[in-house]
PDB file of N, CA, C, O and CB in Angstrom:
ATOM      1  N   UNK A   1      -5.535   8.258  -1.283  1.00  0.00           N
ATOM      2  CA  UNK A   1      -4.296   8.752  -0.728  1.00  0.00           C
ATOM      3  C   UNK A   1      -3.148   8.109  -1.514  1.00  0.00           C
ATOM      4  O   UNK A   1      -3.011   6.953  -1.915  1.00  0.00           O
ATOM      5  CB  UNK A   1      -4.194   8.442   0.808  1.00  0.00           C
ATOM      6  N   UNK A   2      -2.381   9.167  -1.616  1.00  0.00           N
ATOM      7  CA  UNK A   2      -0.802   8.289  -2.721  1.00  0.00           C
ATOM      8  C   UNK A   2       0.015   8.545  -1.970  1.00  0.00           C
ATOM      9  O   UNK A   2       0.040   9.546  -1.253  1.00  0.00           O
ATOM     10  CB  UNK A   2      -0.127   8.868  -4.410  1.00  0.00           C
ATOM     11  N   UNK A   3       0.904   7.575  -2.027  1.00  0.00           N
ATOM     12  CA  UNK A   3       2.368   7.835  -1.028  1.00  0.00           C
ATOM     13  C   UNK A   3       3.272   7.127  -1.904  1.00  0.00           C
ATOM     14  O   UNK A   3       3.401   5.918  -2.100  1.00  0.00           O
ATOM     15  CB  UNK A   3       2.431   7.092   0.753  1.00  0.00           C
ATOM     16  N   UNK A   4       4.262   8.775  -2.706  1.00  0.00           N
ATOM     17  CA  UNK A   4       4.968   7.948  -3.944  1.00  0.00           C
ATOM     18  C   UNK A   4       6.435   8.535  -3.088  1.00  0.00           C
ATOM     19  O   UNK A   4       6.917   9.656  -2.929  1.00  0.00           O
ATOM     20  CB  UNK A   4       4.564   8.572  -6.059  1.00  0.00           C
ATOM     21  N   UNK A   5       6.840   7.119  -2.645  1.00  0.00           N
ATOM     22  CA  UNK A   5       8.195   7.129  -2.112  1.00  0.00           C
ATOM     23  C   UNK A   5       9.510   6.579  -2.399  1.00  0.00           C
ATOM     24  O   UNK A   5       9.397   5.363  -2.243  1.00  0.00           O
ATOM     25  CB  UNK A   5       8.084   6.797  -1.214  1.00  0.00           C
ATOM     26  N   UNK A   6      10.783   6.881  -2.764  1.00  0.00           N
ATOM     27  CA  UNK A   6      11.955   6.116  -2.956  1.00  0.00           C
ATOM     28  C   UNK A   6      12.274   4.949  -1.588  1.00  0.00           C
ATOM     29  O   UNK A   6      12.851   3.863  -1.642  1.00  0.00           O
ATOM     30  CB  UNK A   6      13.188   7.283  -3.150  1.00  0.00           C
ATOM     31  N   UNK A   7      12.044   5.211  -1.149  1.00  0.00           N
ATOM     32  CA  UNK A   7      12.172   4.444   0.744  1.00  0.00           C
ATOM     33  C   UNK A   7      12.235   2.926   0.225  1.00  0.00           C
ATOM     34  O   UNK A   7      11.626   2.662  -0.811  1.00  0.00           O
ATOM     35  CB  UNK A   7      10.307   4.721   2.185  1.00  0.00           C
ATOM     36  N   UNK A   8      13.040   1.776   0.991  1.00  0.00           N
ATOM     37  CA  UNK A   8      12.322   0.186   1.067  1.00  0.00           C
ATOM     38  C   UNK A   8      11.755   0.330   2.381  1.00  0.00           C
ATOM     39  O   UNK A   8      11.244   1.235   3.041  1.00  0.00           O
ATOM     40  CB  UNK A   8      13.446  -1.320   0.985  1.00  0.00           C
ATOM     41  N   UNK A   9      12.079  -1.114   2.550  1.00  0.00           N
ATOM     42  CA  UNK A   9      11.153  -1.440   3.854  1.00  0.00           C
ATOM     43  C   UNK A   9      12.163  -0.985   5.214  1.00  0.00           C
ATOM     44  O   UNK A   9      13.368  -1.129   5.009  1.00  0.00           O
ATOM     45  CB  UNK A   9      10.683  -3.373   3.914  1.00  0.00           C
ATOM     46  N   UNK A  10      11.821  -0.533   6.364  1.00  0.00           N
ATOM     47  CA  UNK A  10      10.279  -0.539   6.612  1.00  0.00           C
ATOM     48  C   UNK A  10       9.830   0.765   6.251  1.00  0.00           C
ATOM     49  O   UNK A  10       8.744   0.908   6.812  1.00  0.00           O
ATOM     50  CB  UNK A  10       9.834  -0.859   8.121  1.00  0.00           C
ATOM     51  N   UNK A  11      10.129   1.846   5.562  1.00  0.00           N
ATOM     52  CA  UNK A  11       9.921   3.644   5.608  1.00  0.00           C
ATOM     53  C   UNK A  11       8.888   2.792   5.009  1.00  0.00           C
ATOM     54  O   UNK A  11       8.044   2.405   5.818  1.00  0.00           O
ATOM     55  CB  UNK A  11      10.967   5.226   4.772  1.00  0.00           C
ATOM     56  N   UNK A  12       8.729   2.372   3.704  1.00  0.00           N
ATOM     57  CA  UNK A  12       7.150   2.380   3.065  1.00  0.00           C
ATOM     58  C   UNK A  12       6.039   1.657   3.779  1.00  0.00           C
ATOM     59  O   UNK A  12       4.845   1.829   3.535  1.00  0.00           O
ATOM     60  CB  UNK A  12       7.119   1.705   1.646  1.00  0.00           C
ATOM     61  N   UNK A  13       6.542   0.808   4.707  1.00  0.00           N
ATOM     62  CA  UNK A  13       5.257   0.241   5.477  1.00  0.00           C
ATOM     63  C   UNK A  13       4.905   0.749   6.795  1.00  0.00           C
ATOM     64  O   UNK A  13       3.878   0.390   7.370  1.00  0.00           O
ATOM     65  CB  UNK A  13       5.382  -1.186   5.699  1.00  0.00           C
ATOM     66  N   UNK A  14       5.930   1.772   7.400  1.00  0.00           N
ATOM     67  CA  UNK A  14       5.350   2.222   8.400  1.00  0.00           C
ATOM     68  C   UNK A  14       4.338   3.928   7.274  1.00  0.00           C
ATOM     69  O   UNK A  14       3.377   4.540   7.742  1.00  0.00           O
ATOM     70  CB  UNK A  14       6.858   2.525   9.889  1.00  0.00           C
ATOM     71  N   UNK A  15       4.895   4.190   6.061  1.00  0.00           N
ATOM     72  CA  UNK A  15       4.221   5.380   5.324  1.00  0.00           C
ATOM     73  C   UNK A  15       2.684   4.707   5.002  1.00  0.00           C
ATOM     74  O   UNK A  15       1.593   5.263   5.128  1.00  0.00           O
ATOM     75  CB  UNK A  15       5.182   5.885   3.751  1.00  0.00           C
ATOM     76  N   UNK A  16       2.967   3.374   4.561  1.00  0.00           N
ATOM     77  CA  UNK A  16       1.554   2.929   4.142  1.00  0.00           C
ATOM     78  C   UNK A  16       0.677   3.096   6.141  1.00  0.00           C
ATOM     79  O   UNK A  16      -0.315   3.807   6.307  1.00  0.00           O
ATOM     80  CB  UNK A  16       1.705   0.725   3.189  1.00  0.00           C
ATOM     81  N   UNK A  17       1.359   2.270   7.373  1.00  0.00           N
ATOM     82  CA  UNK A  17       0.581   2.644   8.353  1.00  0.00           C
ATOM     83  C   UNK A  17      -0.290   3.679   9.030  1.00  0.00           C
ATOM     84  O   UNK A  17      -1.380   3.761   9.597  1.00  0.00           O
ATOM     85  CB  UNK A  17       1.054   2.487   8.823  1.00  0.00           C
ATOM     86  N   UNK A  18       0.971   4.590   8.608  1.00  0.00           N
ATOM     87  CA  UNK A  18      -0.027   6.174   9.135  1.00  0.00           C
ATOM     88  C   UNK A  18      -1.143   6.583   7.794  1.00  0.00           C
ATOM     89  O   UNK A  18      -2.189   7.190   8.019  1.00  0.00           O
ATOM     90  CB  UNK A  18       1.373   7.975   9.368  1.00  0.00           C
ATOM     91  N   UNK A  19      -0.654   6.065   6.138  1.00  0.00           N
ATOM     92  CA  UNK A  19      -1.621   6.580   5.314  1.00  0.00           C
ATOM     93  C   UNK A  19      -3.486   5.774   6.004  1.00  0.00           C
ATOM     94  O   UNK A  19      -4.613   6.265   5.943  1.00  0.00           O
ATOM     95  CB  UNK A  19      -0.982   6.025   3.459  1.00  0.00           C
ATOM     96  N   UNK A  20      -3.016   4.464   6.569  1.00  0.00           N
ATOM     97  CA  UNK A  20      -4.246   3.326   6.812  1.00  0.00           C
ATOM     98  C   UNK A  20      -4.974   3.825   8.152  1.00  0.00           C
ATOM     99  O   UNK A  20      -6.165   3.605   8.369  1.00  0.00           O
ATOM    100  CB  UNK A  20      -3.592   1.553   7.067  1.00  0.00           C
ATOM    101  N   UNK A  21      -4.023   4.609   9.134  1.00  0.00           N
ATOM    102  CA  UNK A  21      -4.474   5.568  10.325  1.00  0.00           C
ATOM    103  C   UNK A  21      -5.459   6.777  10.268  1.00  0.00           C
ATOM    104  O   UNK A  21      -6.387   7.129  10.996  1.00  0.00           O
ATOM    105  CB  UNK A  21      -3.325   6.158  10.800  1.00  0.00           C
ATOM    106  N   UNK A  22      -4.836   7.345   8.980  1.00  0.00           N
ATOM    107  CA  UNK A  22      -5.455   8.528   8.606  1.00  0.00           C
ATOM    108  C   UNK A  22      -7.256   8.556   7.517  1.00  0.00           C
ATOM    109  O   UNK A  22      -8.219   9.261   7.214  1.00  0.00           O
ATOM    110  CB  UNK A  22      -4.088   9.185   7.750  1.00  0.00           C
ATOM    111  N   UNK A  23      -6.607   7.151   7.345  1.00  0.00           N
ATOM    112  CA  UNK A  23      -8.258   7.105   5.933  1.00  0.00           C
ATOM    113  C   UNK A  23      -9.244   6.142   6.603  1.00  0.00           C
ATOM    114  O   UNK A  23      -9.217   5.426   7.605  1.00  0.00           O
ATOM    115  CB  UNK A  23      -7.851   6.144   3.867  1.00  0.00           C
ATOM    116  N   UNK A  24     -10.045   6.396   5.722  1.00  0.00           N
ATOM    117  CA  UNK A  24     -11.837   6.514   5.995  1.00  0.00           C
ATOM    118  C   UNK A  24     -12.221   4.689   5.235  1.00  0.00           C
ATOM    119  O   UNK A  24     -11.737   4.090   4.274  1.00  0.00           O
ATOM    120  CB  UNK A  24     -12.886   8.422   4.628  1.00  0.00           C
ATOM    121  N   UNK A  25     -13.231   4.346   6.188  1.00  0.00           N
ATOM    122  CA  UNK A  25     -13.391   3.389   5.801  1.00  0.00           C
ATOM    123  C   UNK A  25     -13.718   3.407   3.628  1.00  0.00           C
ATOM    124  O   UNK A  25     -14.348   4.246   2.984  1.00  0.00           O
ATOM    125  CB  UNK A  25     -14.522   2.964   6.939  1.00  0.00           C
ATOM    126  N   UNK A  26     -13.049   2.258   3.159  1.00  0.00           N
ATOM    127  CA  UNK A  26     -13.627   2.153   1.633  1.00  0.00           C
ATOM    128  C   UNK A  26     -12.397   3.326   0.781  1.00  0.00           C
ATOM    129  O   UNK A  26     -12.380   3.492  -0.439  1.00  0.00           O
ATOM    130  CB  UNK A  26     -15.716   2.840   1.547  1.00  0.00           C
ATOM    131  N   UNK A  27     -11.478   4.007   1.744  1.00  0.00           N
ATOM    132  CA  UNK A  27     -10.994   4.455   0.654  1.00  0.00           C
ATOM    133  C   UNK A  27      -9.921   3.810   0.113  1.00  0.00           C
ATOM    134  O   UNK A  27      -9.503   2.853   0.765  1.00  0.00           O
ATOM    135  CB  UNK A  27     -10.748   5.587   0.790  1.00  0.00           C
ATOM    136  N   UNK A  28      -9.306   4.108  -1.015  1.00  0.00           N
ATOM    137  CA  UNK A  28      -7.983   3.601  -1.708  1.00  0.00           C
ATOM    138  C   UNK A  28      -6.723   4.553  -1.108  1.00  0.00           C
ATOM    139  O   UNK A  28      -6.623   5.776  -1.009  1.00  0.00           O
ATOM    140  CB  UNK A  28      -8.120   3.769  -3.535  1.00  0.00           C
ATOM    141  N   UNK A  29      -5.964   3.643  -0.813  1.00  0.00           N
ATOM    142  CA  UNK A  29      -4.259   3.951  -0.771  1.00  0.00           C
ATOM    143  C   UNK A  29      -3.457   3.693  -2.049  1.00  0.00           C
ATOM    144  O   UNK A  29      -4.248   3.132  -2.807  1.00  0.00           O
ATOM    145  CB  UNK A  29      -3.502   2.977   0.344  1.00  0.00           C
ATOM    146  N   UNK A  30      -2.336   3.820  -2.628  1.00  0.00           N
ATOM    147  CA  UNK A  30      -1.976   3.975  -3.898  1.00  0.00           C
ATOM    148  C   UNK A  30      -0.413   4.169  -3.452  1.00  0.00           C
ATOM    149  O   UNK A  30       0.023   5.236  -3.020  1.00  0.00           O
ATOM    150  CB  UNK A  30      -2.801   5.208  -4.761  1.00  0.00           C
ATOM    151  N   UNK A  31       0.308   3.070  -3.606  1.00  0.00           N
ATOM    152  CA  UNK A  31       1.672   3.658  -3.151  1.00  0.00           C
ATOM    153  C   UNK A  31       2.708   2.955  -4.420  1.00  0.00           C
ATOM    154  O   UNK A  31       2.814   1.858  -4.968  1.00  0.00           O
ATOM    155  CB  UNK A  31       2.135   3.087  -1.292  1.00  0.00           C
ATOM    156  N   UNK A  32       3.376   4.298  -4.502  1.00  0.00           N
ATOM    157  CA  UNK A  32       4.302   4.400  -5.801  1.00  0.00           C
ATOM    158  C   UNK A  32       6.050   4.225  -5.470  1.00  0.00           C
ATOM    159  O   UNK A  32       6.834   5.145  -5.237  1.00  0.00           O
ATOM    160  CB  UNK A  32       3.995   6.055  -6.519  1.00  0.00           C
ATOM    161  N   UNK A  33       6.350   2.761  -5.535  1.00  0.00           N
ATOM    162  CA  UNK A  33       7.731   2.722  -5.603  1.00  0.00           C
ATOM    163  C   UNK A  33       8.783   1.657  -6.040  1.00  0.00           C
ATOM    164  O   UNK A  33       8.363   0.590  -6.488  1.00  0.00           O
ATOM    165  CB  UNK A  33       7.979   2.967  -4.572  1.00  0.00           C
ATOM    166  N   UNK A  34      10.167   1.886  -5.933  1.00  0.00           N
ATOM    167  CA  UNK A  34      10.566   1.197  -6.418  1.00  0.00           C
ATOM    168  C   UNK A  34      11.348  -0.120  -5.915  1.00  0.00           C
ATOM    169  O   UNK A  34      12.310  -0.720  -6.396  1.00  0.00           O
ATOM    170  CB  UNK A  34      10.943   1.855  -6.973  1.00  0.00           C
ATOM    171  N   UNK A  35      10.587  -0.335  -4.791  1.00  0.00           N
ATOM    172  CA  UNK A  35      11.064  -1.259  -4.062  1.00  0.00           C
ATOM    173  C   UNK A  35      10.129  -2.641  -4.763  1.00  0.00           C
ATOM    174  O   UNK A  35       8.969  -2.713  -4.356  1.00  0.00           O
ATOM    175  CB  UNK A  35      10.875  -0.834  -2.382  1.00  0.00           C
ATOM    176  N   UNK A  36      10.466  -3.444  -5.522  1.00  0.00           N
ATOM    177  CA  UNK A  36       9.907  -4.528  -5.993  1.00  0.00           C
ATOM    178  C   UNK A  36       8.892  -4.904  -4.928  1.00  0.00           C
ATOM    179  O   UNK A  36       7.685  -4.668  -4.976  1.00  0.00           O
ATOM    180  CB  UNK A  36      10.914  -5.566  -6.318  1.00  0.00           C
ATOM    181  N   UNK A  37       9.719  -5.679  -3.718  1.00  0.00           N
ATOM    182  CA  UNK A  37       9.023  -6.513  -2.804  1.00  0.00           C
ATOM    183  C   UNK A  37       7.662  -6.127  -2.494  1.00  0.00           C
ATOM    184  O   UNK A  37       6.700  -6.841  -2.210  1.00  0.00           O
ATOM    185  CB  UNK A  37       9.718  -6.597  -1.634  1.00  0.00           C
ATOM    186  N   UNK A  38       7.778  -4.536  -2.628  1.00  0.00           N
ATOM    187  CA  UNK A  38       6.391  -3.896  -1.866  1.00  0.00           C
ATOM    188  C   UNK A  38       5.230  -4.981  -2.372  1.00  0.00           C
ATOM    189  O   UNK A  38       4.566  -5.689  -1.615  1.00  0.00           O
ATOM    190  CB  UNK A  38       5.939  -2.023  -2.469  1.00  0.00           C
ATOM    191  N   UNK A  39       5.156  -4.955  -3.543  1.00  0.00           N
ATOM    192  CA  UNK A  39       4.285  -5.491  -3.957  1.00  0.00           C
ATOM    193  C   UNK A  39       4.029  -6.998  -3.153  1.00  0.00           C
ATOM    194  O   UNK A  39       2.851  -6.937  -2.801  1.00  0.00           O
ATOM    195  CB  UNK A  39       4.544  -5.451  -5.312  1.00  0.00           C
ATOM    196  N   UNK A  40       4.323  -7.687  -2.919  1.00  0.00           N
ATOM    197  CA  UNK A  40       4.418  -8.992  -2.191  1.00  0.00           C
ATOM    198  C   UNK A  40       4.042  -8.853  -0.813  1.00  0.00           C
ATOM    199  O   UNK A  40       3.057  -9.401  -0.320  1.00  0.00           O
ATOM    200  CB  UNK A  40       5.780  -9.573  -2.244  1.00  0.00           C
ATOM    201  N   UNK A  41       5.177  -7.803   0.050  1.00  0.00           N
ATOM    202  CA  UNK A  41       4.639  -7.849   1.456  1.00  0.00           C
ATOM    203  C   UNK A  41       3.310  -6.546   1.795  1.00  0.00           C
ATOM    204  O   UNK A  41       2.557  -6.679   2.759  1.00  0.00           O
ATOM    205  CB  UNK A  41       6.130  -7.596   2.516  1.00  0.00           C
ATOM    206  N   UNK A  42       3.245  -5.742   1.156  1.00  0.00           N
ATOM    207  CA  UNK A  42       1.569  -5.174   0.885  1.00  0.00           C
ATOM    208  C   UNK A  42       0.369  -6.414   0.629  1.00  0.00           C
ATOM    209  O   UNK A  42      -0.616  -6.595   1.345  1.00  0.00           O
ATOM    210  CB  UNK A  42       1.547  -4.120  -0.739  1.00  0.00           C
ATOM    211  N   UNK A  43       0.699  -7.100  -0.439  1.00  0.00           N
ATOM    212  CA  UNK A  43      -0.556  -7.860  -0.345  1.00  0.00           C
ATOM    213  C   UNK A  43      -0.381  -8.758   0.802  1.00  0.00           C
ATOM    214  O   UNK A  43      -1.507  -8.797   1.298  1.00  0.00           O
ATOM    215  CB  UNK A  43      -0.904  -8.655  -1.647  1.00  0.00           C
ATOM    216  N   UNK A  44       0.311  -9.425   1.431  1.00  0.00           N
ATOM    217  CA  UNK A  44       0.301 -10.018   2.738  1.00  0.00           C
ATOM    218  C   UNK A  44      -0.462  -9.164   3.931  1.00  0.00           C
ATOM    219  O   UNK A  44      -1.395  -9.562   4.629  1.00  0.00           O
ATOM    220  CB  UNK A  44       1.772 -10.242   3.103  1.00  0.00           C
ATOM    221  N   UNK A  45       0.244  -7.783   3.972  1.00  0.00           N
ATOM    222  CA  UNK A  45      -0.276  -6.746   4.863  1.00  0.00           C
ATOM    223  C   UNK A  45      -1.582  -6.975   4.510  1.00  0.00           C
ATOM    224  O   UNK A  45      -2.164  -7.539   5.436  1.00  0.00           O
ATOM    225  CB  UNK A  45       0.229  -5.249   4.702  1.00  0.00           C
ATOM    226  N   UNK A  46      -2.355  -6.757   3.472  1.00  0.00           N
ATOM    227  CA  UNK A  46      -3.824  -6.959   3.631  1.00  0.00           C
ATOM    228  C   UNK A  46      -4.391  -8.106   3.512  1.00  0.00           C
ATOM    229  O   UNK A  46      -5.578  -8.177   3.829  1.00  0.00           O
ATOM    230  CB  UNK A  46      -4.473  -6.299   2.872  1.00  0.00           C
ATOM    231  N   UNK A  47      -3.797  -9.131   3.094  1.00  0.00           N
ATOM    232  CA  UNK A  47      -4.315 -10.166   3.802  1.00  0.00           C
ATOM    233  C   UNK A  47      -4.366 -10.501   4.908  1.00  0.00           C
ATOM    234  O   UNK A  47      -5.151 -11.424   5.129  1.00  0.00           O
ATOM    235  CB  UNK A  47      -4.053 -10.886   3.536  1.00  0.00           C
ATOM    236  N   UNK A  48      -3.531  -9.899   6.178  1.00  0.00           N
ATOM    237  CA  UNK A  48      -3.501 -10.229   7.652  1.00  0.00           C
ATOM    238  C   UNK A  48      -4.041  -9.718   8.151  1.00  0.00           C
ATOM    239  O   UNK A  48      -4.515 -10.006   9.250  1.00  0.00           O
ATOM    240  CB  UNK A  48      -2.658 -10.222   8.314  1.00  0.00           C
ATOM    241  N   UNK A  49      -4.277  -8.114   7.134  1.00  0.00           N
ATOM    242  CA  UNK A  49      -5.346  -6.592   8.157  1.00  0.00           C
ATOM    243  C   UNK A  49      -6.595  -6.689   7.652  1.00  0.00           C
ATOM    244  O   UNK A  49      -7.328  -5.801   8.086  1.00  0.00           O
ATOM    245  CB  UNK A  49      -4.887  -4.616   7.843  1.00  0.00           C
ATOM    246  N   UNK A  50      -7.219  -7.592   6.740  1.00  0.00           N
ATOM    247  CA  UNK A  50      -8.289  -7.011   5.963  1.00  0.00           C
ATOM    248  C   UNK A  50      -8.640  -6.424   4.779  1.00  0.00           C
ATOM    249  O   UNK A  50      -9.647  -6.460   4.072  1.00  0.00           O
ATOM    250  CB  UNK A  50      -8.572  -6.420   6.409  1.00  0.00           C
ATOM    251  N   UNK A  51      -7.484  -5.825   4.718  1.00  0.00           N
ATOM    252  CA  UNK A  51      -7.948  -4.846   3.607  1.00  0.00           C
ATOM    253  C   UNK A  51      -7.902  -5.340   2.907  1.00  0.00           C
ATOM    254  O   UNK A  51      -7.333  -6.428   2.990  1.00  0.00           O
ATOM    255  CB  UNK A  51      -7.517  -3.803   3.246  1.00  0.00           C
ATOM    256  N   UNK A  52      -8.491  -4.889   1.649  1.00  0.00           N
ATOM    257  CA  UNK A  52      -8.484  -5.405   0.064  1.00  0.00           C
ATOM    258  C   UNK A  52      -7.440  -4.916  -0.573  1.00  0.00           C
ATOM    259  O   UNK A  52      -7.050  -3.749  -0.550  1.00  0.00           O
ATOM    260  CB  UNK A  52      -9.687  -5.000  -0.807  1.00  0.00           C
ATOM    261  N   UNK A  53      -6.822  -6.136  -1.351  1.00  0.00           N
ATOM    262  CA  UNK A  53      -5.698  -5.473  -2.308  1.00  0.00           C
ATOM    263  C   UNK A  53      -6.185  -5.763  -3.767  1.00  0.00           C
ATOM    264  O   UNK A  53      -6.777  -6.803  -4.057  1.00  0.00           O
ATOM    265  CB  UNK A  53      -4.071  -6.166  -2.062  1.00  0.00           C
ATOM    266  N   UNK A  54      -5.886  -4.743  -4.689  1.00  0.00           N
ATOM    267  CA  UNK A  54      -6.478  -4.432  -5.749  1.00  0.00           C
ATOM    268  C   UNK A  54      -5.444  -5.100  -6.791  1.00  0.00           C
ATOM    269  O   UNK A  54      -5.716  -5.706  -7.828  1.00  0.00           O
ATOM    270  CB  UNK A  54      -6.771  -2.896  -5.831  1.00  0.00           C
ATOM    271  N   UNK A  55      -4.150  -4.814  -6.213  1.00  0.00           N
ATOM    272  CA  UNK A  55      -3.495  -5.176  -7.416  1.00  0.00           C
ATOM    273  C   UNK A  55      -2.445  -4.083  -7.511  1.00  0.00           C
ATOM    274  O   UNK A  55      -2.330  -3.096  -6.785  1.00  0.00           O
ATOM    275  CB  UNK A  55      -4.475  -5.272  -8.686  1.00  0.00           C
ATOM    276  N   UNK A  56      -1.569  -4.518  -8.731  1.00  0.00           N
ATOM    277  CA  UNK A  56      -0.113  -3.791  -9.180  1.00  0.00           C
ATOM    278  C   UNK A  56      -0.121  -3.616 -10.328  1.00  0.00           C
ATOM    279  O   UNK A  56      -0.921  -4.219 -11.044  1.00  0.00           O
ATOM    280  CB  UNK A  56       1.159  -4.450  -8.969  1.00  0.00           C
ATOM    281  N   UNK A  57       0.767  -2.741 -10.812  1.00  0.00           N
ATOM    282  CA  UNK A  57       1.325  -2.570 -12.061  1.00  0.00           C
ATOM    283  C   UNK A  57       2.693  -1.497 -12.091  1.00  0.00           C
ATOM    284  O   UNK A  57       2.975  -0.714 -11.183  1.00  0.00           O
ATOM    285  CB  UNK A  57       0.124  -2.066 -12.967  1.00  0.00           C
ATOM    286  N   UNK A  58       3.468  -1.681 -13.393  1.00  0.00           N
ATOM    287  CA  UNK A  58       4.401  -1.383 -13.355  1.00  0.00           C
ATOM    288  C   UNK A  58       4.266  -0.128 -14.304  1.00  0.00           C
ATOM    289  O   UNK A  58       3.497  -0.199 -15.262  1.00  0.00           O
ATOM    290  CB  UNK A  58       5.195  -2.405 -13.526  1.00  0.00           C
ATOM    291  N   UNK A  59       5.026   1.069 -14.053  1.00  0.00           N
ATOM    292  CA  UNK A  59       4.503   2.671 -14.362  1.00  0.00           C
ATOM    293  C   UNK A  59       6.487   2.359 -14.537  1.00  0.00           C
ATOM    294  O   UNK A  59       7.145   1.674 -13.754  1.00  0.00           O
ATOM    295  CB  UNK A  59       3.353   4.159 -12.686  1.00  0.00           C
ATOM    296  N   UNK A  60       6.979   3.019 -15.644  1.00  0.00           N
ATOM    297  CA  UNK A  60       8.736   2.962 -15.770  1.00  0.00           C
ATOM    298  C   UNK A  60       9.250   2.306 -15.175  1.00  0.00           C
ATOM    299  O   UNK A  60       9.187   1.114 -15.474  1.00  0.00           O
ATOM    300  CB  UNK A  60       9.524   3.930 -15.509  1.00  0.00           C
ATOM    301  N   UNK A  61      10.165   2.788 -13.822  1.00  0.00           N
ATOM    302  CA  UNK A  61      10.382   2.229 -12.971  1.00  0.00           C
ATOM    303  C   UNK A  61      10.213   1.645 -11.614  1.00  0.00           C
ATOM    304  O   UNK A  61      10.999   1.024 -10.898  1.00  0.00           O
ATOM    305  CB  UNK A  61      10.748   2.482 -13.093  1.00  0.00           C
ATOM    306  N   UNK A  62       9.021   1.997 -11.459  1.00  0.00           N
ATOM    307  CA  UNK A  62       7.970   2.217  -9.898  1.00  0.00           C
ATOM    308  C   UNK A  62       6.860   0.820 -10.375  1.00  0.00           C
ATOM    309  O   UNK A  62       6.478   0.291 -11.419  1.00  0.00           O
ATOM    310  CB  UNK A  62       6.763   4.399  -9.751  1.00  0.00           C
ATOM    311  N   UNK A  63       6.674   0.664  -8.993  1.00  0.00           N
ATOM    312  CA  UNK A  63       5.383  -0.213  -8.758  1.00  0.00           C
ATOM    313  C   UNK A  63       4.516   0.480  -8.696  1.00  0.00           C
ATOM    314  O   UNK A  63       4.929   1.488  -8.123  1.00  0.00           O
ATOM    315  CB  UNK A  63       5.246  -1.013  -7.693  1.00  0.00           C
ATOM    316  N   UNK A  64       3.451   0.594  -8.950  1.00  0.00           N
ATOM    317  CA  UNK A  64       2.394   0.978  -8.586  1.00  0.00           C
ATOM    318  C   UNK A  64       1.393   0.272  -7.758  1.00  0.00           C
ATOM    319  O   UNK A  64       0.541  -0.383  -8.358  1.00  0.00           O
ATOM    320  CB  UNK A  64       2.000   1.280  -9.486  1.00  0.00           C
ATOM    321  N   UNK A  65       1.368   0.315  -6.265  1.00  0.00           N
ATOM    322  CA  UNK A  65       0.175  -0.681  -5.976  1.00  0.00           C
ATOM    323  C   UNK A  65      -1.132  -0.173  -5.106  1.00  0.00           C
ATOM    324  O   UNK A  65      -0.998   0.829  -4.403  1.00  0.00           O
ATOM    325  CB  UNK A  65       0.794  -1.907  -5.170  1.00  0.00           C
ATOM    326  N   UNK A  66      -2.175  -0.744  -5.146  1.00  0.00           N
ATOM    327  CA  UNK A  66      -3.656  -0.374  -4.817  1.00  0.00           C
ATOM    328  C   UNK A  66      -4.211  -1.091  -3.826  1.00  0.00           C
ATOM    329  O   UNK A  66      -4.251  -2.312  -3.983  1.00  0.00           O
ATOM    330  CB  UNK A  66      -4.548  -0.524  -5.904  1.00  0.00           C
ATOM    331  N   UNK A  67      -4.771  -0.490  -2.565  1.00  0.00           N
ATOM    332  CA  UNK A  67      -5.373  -1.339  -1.764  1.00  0.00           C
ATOM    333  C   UNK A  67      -6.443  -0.264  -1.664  1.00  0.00           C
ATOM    334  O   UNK A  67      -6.396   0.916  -2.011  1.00  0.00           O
ATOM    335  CB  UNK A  67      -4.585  -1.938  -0.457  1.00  0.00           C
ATOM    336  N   UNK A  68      -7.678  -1.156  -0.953  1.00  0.00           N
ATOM    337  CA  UNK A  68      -8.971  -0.047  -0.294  1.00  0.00           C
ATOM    338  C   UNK A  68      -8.828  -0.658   1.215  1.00  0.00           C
ATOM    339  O   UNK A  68      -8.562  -1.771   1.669  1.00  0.00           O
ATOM    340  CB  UNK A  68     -10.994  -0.279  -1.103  1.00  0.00           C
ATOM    341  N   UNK A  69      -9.089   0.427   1.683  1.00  0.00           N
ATOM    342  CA  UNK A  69      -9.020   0.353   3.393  1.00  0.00           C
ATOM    343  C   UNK A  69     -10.602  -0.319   3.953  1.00  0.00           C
ATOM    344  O   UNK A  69     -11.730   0.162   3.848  1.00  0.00           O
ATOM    345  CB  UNK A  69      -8.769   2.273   4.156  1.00  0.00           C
ATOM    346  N   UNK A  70     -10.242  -1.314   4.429  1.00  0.00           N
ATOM    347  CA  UNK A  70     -11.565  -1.662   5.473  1.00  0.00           C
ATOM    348  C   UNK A  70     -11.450  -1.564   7.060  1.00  0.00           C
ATOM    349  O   UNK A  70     -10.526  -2.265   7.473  1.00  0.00           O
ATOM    350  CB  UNK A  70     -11.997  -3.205   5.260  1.00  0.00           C
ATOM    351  N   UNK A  71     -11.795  -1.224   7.560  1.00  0.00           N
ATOM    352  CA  UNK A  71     -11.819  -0.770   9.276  1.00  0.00           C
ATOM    353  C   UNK A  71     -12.462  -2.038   9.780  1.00  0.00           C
ATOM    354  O   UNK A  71     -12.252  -2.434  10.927  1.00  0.00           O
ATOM    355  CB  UNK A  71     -12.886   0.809   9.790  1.00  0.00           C
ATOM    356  N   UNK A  72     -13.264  -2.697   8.909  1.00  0.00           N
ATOM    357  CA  UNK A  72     -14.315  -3.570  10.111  1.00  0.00           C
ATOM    358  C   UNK A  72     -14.043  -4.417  10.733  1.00  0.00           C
ATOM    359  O   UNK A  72     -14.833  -5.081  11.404  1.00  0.00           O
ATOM    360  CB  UNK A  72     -15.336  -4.179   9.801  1.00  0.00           C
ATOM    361  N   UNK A  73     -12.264  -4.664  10.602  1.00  0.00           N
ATOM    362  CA  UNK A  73     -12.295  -5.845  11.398  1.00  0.00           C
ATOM    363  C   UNK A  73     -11.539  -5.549  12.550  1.00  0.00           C
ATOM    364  O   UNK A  73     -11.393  -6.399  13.428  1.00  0.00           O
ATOM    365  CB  UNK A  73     -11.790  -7.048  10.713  1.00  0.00           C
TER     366      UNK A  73
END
């Protein structure tokens, strides 16, 4: 699932919530923007929820960042 949004916080973390509502255990989320921080408070978000964070990178002007969804906890 990609959720490539101009939004800061909170539009992209309640967009990342419903993307983490909607997906299946093991899949990847992928969210594209240009809010620096994302990157920082996403990997926190999955460090507090579980999920795995994959990592970032920078695409022009956008973050690019990667998590896989785990349900099991």
């Amino acid at each position: 699932m990609i959720i490539d949004s101009d939004d800061v916080c909170p539009v992209v973390l309640v967009q990342v919530l419903r993307a983490f509502r909607d997906s299946k255990e093991g899949e990847e989320i992928i969210v594209k923007t240009k809010w620096e921080a994302a990157v920082q408070e996403l990997k926190k978000w999955c460090d507090e929820t579980g999920n795995e964070y994959l990592g970032w990178e920078k695409e022009g002007n956008r973050f690019v960042i990667k998590m896989r969804v785990s349900k099991k906890k």
